[in-house]
C-alpha positions in Angstrom: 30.8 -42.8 95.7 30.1 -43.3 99.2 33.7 -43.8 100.1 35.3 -40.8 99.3 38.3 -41.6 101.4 39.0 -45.0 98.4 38.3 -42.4 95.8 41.3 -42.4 93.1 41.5 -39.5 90.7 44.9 -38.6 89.8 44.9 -39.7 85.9 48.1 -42.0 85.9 46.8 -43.6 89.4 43.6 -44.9 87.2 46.0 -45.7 84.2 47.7 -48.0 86.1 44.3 -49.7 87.2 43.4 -49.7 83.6 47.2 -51.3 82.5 46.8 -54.0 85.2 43.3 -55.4 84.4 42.5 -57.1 81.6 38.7 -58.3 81.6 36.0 -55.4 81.2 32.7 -56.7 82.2 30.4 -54.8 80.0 26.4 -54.2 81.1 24.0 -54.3 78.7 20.4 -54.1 79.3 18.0 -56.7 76.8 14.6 -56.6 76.6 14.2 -55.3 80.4 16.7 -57.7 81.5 20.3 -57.4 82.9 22.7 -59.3 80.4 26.6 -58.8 81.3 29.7 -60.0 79.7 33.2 -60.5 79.9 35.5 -58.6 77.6 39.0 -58.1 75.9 39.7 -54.2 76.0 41.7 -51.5 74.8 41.5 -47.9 76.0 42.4 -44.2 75.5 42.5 -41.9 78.5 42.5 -38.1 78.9 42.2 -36.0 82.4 38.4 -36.2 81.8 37.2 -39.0 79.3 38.0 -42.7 78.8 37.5 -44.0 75.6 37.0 -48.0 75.8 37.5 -50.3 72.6 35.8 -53.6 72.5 36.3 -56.5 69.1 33.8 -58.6 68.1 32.1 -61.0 66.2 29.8 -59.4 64.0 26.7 -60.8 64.8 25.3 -62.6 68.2 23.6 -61.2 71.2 25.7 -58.6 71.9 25.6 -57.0 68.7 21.6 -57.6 68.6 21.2 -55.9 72.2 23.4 -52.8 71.4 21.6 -52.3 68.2 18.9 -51.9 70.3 19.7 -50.1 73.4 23.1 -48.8 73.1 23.3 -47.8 77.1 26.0 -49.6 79.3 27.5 -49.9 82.2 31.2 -51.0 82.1 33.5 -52.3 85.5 36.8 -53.3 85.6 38.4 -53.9 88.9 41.0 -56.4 90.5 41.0 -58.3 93.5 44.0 -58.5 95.7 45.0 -60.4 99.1 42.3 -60.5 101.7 42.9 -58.4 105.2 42.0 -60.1 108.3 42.9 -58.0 110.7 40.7 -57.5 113.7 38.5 -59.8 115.8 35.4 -60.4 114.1 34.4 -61.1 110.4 32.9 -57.8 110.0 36.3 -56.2 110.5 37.1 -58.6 107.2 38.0 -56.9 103.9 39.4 -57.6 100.7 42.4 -54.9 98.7 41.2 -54.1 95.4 41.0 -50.9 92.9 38.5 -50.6 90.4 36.7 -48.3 87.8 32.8 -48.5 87.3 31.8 -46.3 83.9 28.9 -45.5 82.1 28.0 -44.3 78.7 26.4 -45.4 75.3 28.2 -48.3 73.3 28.9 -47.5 69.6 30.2 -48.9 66.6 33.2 -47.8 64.5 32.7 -48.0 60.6 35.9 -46.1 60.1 38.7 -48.0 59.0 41.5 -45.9 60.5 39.6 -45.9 63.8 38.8 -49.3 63.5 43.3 -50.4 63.4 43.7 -48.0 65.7 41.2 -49.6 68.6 42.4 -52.9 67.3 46.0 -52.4 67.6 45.1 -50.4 71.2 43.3 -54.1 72.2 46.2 -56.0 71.3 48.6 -54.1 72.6 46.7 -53.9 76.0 46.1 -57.4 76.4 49.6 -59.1 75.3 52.0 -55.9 75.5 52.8 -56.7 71.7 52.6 -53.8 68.9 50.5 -55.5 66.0 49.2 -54.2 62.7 46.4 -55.4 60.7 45.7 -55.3 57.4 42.2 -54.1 55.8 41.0 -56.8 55.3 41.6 -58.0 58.8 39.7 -55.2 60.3 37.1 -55.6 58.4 36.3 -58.8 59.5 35.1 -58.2 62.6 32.7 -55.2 64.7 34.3 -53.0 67.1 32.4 -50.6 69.5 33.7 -48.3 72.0 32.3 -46.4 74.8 33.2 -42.4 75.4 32.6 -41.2 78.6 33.4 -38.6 81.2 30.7 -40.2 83.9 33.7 -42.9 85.6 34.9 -43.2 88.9 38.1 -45.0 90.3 38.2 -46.7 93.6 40.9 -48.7 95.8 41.9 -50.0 98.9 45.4 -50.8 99.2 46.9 -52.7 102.1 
């Protein structure tokens, strides 16, 4: 990070990034060629690793490119109001906070896993507590992504 000074590494600072976001772009790379998505998340965090639950469809172009090369690149950030103070454009800038994280996409077989990162999802992206029933889960893929290689970042006005 070349902005050491925008760096955000207390855990609950990088929570709250996580609670208030919810689009994860998700970096794939297919057959030599950059493919990126938008996607629905959950997530588990610890004081060193971030655990990042995806749903899916069970087949499609995602599925078909993970199978393949499982290596991603995740970023979830925010935008906020733009600062124009100073004289000149180049003195322009734009709030945000962010998290950029990389790691190996995998999929979860396990059913208890599998209602626990689907009841994480929902519960991140509508605030609701659900539960799902077997059959439910099984109907569609989940993959998650471990890691300890992220970095936070934000500029706050």
């Amino acid at each position: 990070m070349r902005r050491k000074d925008r760096a955000v590494t207390d855990t609950e600072q990088i929570r709250s990034i996580l609670d208030n976001i919810k689009t994860c772009r998700l970096a794939m790379v297919d057959d030599g060629r950059p493919y990126v998505i938008p996607l629905s998340y959950g997530y588990t965090l610890s004081e060193k690793a971030l655990t990042v639950y995806f749903h899916s469809a069970k087949s499609g172009r995602k599925i078909d490119v993970l199978k393949k090369s499982p290596s991603v690149c995740m970023e979830i950030s925010t935008e906020g109001e733009p600062n124009f103070s100073g004289g000149n454009a180049c003195e322009y800038g734009l709030y945000y906070s962010g998290i950029i994280a990389f790691g190996n996409a995998e999929f979860v077989y396990d059913y208890e896993e599998k209602n626990v990162a689907l009841k994480l999802i929902t519960k991140h992206q509508s605030g609701v507590e659900t539960s799902f029933t077997e059959a439910q889960t099984e109907t569609v893929a989940v993959l998650k992504v471990q890691t300890t290689d992220f970095t936070a970042k934000a500029k706050s006005g």
